[in-house]
C-alpha positions in Angstrom: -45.8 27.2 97.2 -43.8 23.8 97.0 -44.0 22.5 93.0 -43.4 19.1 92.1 -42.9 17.1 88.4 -43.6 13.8 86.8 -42.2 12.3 84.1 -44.4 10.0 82.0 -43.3 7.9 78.7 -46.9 8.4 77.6 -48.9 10.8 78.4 -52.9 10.8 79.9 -55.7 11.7 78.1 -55.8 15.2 79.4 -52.4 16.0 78.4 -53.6 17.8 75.1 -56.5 19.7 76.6 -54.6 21.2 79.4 -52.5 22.4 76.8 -55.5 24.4 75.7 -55.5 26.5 78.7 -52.6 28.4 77.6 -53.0 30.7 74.4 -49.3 29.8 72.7 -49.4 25.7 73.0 -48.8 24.2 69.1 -49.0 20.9 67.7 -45.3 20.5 68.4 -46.4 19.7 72.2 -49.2 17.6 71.4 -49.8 14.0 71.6 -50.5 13.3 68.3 -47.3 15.4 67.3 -44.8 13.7 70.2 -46.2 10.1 69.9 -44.3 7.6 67.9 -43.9 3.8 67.3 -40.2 4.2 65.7 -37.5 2.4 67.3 -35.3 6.0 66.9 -37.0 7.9 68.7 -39.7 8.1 71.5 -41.6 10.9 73.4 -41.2 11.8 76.8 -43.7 14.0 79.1 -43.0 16.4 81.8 -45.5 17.2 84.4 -45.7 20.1 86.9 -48.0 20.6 89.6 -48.8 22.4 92.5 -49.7 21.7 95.9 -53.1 21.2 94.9 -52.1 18.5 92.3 -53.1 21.2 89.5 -51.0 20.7 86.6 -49.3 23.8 86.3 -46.6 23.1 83.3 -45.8 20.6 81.1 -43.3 19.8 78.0 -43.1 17.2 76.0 -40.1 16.2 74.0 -38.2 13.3 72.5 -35.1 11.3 73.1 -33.6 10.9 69.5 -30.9 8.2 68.4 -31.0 9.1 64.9 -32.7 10.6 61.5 -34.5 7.9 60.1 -37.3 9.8 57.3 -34.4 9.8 54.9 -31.6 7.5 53.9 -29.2 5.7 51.2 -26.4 3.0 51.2 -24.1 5.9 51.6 -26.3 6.6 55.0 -27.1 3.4 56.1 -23.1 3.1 56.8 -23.1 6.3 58.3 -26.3 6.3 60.6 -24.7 3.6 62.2 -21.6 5.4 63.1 -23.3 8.8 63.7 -25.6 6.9 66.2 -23.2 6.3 68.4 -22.6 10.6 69.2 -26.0 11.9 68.5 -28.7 10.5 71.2 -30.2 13.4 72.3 -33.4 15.2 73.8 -34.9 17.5 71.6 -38.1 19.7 72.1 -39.9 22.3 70.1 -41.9 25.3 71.6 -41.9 24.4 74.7 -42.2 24.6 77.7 -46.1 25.3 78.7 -46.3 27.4 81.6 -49.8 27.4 83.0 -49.1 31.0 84.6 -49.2 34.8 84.0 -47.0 35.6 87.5 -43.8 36.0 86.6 -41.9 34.4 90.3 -44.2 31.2 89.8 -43.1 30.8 86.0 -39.8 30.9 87.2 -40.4 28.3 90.0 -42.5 26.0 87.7 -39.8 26.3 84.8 -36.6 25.4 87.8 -38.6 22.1 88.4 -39.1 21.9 84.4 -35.1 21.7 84.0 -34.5 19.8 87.0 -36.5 16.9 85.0 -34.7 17.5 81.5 -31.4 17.1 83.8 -32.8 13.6 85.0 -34.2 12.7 81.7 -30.7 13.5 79.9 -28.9 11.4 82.7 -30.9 8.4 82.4 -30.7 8.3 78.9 -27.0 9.4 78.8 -27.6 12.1 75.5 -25.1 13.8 74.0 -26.6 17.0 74.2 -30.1 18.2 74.7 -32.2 21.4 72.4 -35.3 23.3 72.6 -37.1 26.3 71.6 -39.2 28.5 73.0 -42.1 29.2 71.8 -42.8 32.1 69.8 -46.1 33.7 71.2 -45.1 33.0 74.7 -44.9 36.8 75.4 -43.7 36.5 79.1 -40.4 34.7 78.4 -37.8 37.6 79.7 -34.1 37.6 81.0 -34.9 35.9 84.3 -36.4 33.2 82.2 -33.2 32.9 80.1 -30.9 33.2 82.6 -32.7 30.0 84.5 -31.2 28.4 81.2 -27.8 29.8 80.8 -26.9 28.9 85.2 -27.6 25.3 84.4 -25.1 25.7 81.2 -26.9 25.9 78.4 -26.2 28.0 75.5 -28.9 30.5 74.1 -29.4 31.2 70.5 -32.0 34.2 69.6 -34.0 32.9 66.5 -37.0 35.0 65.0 -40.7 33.8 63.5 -42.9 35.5 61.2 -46.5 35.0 62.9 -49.6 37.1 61.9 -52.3 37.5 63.7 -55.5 36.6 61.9 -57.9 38.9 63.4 -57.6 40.8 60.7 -59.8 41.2 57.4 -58.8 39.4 54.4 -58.3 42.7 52.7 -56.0 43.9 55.1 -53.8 40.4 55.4 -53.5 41.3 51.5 -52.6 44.9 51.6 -49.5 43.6 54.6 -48.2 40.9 51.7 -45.5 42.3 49.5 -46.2 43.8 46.3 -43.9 41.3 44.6 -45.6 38.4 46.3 -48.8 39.6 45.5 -48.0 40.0 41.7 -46.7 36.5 41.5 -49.9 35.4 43.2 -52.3 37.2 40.4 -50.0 36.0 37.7 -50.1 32.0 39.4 -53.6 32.2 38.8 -53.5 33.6 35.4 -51.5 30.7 34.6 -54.2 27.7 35.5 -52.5 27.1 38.9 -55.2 25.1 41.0 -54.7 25.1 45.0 -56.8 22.5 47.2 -56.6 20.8 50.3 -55.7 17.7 50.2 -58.9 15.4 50.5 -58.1 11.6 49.9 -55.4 9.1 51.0 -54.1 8.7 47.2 -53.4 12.7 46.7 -50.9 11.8 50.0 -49.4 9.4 48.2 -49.1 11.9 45.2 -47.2 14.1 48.2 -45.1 11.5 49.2 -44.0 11.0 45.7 -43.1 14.7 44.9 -41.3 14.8 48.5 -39.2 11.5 47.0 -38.4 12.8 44.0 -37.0 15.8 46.1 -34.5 13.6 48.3 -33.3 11.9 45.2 -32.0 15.3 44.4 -29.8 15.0 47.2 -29.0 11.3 46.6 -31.7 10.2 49.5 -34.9 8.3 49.9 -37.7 8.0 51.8 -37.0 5.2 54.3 -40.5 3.7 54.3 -42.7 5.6 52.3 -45.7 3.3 53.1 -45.3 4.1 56.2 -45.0 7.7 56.0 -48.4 7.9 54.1 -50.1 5.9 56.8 -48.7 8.7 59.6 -49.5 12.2 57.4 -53.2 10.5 56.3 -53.8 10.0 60.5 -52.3 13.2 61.4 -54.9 14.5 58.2 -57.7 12.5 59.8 -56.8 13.8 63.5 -56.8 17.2 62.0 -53.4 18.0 63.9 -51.9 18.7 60.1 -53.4 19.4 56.8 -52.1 19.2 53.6 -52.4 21.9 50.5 -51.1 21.1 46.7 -50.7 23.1 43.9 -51.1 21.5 40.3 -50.1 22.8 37.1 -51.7 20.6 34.3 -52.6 17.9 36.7 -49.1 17.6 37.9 -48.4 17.9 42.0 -45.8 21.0 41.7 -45.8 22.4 45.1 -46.9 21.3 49.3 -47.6 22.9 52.4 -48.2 20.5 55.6 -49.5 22.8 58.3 -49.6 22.0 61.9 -53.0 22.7 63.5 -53.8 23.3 67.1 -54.8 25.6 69.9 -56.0 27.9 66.9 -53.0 28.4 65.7 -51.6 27.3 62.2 -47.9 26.6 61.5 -46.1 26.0 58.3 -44.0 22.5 59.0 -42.9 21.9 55.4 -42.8 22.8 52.3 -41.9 21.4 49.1 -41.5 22.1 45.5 -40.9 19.8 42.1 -38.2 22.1 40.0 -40.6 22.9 37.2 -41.0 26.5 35.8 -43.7 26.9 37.5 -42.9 26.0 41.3 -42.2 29.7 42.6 -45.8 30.7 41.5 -47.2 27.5 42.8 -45.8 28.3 46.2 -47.0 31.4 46.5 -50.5 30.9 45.4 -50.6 28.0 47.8 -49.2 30.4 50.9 -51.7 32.7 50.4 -54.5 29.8 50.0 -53.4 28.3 53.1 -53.5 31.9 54.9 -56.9 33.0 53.7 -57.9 28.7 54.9 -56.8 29.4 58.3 -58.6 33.1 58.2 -61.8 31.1 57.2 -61.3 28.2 59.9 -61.3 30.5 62.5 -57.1 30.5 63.8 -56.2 33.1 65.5 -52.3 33.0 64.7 -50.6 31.5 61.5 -46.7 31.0 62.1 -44.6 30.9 58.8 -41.8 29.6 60.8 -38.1 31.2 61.3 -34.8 31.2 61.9 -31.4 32.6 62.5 -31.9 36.3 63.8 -29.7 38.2 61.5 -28.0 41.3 61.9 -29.2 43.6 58.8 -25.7 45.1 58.6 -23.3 42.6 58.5 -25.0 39.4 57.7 -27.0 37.7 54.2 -31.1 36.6 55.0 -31.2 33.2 53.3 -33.4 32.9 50.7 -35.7 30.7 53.0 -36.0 33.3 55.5 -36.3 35.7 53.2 -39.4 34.2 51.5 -41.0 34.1 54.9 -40.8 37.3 55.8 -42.7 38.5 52.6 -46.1 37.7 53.7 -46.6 40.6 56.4 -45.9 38.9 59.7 -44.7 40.6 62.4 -40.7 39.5 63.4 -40.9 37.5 66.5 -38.3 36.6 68.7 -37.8 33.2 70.5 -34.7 31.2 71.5 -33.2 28.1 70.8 -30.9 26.5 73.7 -28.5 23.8 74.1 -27.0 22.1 76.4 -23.6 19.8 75.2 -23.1 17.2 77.9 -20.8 15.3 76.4 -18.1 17.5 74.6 -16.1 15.2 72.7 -19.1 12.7 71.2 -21.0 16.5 70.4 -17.5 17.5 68.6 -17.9 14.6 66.8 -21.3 14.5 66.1 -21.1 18.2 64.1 -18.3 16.8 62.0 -20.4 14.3 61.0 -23.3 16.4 60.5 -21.5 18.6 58.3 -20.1 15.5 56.3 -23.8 14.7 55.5 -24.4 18.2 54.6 -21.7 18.4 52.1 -22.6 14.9 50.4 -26.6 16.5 50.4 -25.0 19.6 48.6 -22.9 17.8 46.5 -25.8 15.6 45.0 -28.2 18.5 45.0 -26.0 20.5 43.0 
């Protein structure tokens, strides 16, 4: 069967219910999730379809020039050098193959890549990244391998995703006893968990996330603006916010991605009060027991680095993660560096900002 792709800057309206017909599409891939009027950055949407004119896969990413959430005078300078080496195409669990036979994934997925490849040209990126998406169970070393011919490299990453068909007695019983003891003690303490319900509790939000990034000697570029997007996403339901208060004060966050039935933690933040640990992990298992009630099927708690158990540390994120019974998944991140020296640049950079963000946080 002969396959052929499209590539759209904005997407139809049937974009986000044909990604309903697989089981493992997330918010990541949605409109509402790719869309953006930023100058920085700006979606792009891949088509596949079969003779028939079925659409048969799809992935949506972005073309990125630069990081725009956060910033300072110190950044201001920099953003405008580190612009210059960091266009690239980005895209997260993706892509969406609409098919269980394994030799028509892998025809589908060739004309996926060949449209990244165009994509990449005509924008001239640096270097392009994606992961795969964790629940995509079919993903195998043929799939990879499509990858690794057309250069890129492969990095093996793992999730912590329950599956929510369980009863709430038994998603308890899988937390660890640790977690669960700091969860009884949270409430002992007066800690109140909700969902966030008005547009002034997402300014509260936006206030404890700036009070975060002054920590590491940023701010929040536009905050107004950044209120108007999370209160949309709230109203589109592709994200909802939970907030732990301890004496009327905001002391912990969760925005969690929602589509498809499944539920994925995007962020999380905590003020540096006493109280914060307790606050996060009474909120975690608010949000898990939320999802349970709302009918999800999966909740993602998000990953990482795959570590070897031997040799290497778990970070204290990853760490936290696993704590709340989900079973390790695998998926992959790849990259592609099509332009070595700008990408050599680029990471020096990077780690530039990372040391001034540890140095201020410290």
């Amino acid at each position: 069967m002969k396959y052929t792709f499209k590539i759209e800057t904005k997407a139809d309206s049937d974009w986000d219910h044909n990604l309903l017909k697989s089981t493992y599409a997330t918010f990541f891939q949605s409109t509402n999730y790719l869309n953006s009027n930023s100058k920085d950055y700006f979606p792009i949407f891949i088509y596949v379809f079969d003779q028939d004119q079925n659409i048969v896969g799809q992935l949506g990413l972005r073309i990125i020039k630069t990081t725009v959430m956060y910033s300072s005078n110190f950044l201001k300078f920099f953003d405008r050098i580190i612009s210059k080496f960091s266009t690239r195409i980005i895209w997260v669990y993706g892509p969406i193959i609409h098919s269980n036979d394994l030799k028509i994934r892998k025809n589908i997925l060739l004309e996926i890549i060949k449209a990244i490849n165009i994509i990449a040209k005509q924008n001239n990126v640096v270097f392009i990244e994606g992961q795969t998406p964790p629940n995509d169970f079919l993903i195998n070393l043929d799939y990879l391998t499509l990858f690794e011919k057309k250069r890129y490299e492969k990095n093996d990453l793992i999730s912590f995703i329950t599956n929510l068909d369980q009863s709430k007695d038994d998603l308890w019983k899988n937390i660890s006893k640790n977690t669960r003891g700091d969860i009884t003690r949270a409430k002992k303490r007066n800690i109140i968990v909700k969902q966030l319900e008005s547009k002034k509790e997402t300014e509260e939000y936006i206030k404890l996330n700036q009070e975060w990034s002054q920590t590491k000697g940023l701010t929040i570029t536009d905050s107004q603006k950044e209120i108007e997007q999370l209160w949309k996403n709230h109203e589109n339901k592709i994200e909802q916010i939970f907030l732990a208060f301890k004496d009327k004060k905001l002391i912990s966050a969760i925005r969690v991605g929602c589509f498809n039935k499944i539920a994925y933690t995007n962020f999380v933040i905590n003020s540096y009060s006493n109280s914060t640990n307790l606050g996060g992990s009474l909120l975690t298992w608010y949000v898990l027991e939320w999802a349970k009630e709302n009918n999800f099927k999966i909740y993602d708690f998000s990953g990482g680095p795959k570590i070897n158990k031997n040799t290497d540390k778990i970070s204290s994120l990853l760490f936290y993660k696993s704590k709340w019974g989900g079973k390790e998944t695998p998926y992959y991140n790849l990259i592609k560096i099509r332009q070595k020296l700008h990408y050599k640049i680029f990471l020096i950079l990077f780690k530039l900002l990372r040391k001034y963000h540890d140095v201020r946080g410290s």
